[in-house]
Structure formats: C-alpha cells, structure tokens
ZAMARGU-4260 file (C-alpha; in steps of 0.2 Angstrom, whole numbers, plus 5000, padded with zeros to 4 digits):
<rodrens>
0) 5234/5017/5199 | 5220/5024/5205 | 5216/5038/5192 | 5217/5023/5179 | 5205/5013/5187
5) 5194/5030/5188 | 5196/5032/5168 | 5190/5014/5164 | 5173/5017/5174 | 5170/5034/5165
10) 5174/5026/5149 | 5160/5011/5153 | 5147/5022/5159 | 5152/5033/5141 | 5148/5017/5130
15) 5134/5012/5142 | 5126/5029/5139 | 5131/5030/5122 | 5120/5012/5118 | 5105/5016/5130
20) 5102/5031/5117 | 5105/5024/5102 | 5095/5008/5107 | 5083/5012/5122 | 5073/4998/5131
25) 5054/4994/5125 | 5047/5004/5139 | 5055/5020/5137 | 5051/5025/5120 | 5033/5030/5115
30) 5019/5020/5109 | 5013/5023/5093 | 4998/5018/5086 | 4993/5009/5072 | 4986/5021/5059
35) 4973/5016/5045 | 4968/5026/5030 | 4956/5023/5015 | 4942/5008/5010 | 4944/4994/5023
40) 4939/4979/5009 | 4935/4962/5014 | 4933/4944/5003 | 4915/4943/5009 | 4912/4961/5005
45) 4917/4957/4986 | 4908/4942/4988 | 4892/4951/4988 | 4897/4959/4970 | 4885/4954/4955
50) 4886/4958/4939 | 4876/4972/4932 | 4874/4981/4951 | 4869/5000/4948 | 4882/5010/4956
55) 4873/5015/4972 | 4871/4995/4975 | 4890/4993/4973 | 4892/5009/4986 | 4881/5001/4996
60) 4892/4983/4999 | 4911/4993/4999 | 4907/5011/5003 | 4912/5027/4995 | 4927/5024/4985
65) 4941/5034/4990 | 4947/5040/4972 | 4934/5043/4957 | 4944/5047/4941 | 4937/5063/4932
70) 4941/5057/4914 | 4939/5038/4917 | 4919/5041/4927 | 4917/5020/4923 | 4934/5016/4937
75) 4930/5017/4955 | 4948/5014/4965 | 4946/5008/4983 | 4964/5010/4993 | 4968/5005/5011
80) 4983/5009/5017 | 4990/5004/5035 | 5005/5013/5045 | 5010/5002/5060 | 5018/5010/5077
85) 5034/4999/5071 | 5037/5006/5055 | 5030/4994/5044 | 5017/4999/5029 | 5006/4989/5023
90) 4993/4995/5004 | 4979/4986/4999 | 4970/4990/4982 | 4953/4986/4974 | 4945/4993/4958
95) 4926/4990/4953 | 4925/4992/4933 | 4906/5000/4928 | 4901/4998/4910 | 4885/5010/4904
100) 4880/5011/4924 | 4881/4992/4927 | 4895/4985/4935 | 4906/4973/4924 | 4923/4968/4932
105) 4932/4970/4949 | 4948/4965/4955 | 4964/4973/4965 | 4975/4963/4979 | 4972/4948/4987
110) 4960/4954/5002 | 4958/4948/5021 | 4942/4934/5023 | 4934/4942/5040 | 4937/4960/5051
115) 4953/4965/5051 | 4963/4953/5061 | 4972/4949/5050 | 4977/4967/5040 | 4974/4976/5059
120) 4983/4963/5072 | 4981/4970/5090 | 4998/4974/5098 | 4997/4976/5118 | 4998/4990/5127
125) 5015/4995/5135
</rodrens>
C-alpha cells in the first residue's frame, strides 16, 4: 500500500515537471525586446509631401530610404519592419515615385497618425 501511494507522488511531480517546461510561468523566461528595423513613416510625415519636391526635399521629410533600386533610379522604397519580444511581426511599406527629379506619386500601407504608439506599444518591464 505504501509503495503505491509512493508511485502516484512521483508520477504527479513527473507531469508537474513535465508542464512547468513546456509551459513556464511569465517571470521565468526572458524578456525580449521589441526590435525595429528600417524607415519609421508616419501620416503627418506624408502629409508634408508636395508634388514636384526635388529629392533632397523628399529626403529631408522621410529620411534616407532604406532600398534605392539600381535600374529603377525614379523608386525610392521606405520599409519598416517590427519583431516583438512575443513573436508577432509586424511590415510596413511606403514608395515615393520621382519623375525627371520631381516627385510625382507616393503611396504604400496605411501608416500610424503620431510617434509610434500605435506601431511601438510599450509593454512593461518583468
């Protein structure tokens, strides 16, 4: 009686084991950071687009652009890509369109209004 009484509490602790590994609690796996890469674009940084800007006026509002195509020189592509701690991705991509030096088109995702709240939520520390 006694020995089977012993096998059941090894066979609990085994499966307790056995699910504190394969799920363990919040505060014992590390924190990871939020990583972001690439042209952080917001609406009221579009906003400030004009036609017919000279490409140094349109570096000036959005930045350097993260891929200039060799045999399209007209194409500027701006992309933002965020890795969160949790696994989730999120990619963002804006395109300014230059016509004989002058800016003629843009357009790309839909963007975040203000800072980046919205694309960058702040997650507490652990």
């Amino acid at each position: 009686m006694a020995s089977a009484v012993l096998l059941v509490g090894c066979a609990s602790k085994d499966n307790r084991l056995t699910n504190l590994r394969e799920n363990p609690p919040n505060w014992l796996t590390p924190f990871r950071i939020d990583i972001g890469q690439g042209n952080y674009i917001t609406e009221s940084m579009v906003g400030q687009l004009k036609k017919g800007m000279s490409r140094e006026q349109v570096r000036g509002v959005l930045g350097t652009p993260l891929l200039i195509d060799p045999f399209r020189n007209d194409r500027w592509d701006y992309v933002f890509k965020l890795r969160r701690g949790d696994g989730r991705q999120d990619r963002r991509r804006f395109f300014v369109q230059f016509k004989e030096d002058a800016l003629e088109s843009w357009g790309g995702d839909p963007l975040p209004r203000e800072g980046g709240e919205e694309l960058l939520p702040s997650r507490p520390a652990r």
